[in-house]
C-alpha positions in Angstrom: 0.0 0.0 0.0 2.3 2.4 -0.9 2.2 6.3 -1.5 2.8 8.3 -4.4 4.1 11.6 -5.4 3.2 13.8 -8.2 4.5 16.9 -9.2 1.9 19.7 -8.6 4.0 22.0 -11.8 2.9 19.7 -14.6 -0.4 19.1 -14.5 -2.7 18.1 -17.5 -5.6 20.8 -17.8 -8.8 19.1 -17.2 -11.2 22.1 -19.3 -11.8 19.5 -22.0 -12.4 16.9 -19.4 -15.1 19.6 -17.1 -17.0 20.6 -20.4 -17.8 16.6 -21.3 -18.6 15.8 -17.8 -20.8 18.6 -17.8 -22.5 17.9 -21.4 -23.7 14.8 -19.3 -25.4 17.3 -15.8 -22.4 16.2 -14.1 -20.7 19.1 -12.4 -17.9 19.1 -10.3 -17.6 21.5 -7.7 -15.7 22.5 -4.4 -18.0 21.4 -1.5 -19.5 24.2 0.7 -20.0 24.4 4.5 -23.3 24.3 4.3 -23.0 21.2 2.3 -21.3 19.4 5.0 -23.9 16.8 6.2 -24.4 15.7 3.2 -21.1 15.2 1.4 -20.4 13.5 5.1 -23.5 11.6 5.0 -22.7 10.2 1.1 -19.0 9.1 2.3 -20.2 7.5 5.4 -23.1 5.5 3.9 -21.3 4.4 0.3 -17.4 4.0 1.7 -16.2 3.8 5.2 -16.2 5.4 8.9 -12.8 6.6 8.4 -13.0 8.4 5.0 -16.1 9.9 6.6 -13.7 11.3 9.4 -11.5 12.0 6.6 -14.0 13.7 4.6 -15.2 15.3 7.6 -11.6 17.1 8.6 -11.7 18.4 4.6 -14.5 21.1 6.4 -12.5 22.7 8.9 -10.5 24.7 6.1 -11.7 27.3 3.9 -12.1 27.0 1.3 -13.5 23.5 1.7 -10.6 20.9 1.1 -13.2 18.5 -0.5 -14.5 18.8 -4.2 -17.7 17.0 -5.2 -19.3 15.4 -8.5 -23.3 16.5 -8.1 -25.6 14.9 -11.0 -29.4 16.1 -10.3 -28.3 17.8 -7.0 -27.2 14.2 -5.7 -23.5 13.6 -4.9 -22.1 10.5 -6.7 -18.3 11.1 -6.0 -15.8 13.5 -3.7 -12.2 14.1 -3.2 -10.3 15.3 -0.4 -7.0 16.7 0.1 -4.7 18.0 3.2 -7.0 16.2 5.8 -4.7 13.1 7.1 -1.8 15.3 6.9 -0.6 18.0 5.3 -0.2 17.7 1.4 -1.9 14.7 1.1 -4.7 13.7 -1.0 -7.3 11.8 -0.5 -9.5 9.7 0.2 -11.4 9.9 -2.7 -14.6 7.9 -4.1 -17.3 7.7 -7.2 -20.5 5.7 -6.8 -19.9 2.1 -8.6 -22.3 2.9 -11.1 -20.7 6.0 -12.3 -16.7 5.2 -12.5 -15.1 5.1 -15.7 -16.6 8.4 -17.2 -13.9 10.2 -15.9 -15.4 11.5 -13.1 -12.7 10.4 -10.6 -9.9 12.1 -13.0 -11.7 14.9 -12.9 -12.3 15.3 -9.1 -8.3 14.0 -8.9 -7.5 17.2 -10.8 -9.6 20.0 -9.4 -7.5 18.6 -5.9 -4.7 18.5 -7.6 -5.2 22.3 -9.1 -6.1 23.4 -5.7 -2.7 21.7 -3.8 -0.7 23.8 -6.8 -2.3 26.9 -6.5 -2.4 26.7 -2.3 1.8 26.5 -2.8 2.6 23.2 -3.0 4.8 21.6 -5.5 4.4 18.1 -5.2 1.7 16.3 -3.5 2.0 12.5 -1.8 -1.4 9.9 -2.9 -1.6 8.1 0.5 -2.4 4.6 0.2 -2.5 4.1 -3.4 -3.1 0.2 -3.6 -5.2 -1.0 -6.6 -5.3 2.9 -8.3 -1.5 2.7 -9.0 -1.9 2.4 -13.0 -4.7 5.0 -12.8 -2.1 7.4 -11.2 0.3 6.8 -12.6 -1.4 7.2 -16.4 -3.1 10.5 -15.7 -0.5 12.5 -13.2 2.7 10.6 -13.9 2.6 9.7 -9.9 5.5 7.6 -9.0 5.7 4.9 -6.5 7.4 6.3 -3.2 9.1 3.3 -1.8 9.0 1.8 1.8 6.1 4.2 2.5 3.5 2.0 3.9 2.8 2.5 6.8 4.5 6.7 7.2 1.6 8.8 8.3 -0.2 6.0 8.8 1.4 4.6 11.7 0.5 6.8 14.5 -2.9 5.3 13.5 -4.5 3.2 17.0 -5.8 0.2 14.4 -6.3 0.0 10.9 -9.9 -1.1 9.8 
């Protein structure tokens, strides 16, 4: 379960990408305070208790460190950044029946966007398992070795 780093000065521009997604109703967006119960409620009740603590963290920053994906005012996907630690980003999540349209790029790069232009110049993916290829493909995120556990490990268990 390693982590991966990507550098924050060469990122692909996702205009292209926003104006398809939005051909379709799908809009993504950064998540608003008053939004917080339900972008909360959708991690909790489609992923797990501690991306909803996660996801929940994302809110005590503003401007909101969590971007949603909203089709028919419903959320079907979020992404988080700088809530486990600094420069870090994730979690992040689409519904099952709405991966592969690019949505989780998308949401990837708004965070992404949003690291860059808050300073950073490279960001860490914690916990990359299975998404490695994905990361890899669309940021050119390389594999930081002997990472697993890092800023995991202060953790009390892992569920």
């Amino acid at each position: 379960m390693p982590d991966m780093l990507v550098k924050l000065y060469n990122l692909p521009d996702s205009q292209e990408l926003l104006l398809k997604l939005r051909s379709q109703g799908i809009q993504i967006k950064r998540a608003m305070t008053a939004d917080k119960h339900r972008v909360v409620d959708f991690v909790a009740s489609h992923f797990s208790a501690n991306w909803r603590n996660e996801c929940e963290a994302a809110f005590a920053h503003l401007p909101v460190h969590c971007f949603v994906a909203v089709k028919d005012k419903q959320i079907i996907g979020f992404a988080c950044h700088d809530v486990l630690v600094k420069n870090f980003f994730g979690p992040t999540g689409v519904l099952e029946g709405h991966r592969g349209s690019g949505i989780g790029k998308a949401l990837l790069l708004a965070c992404m966007h949003a690291m860059h232009e808050n300073g950073y110049a490279y960001a860490v993916i914690g916990w990359a398992e299975e998404a490695i290829p994905f990361y890899q493909r669309t940021l050119g995120a390389t594999i930081i070795e002997d990472s697993f556990p890092g800023a995991y490990r202060d953790m009390i268990a892992f569920d």
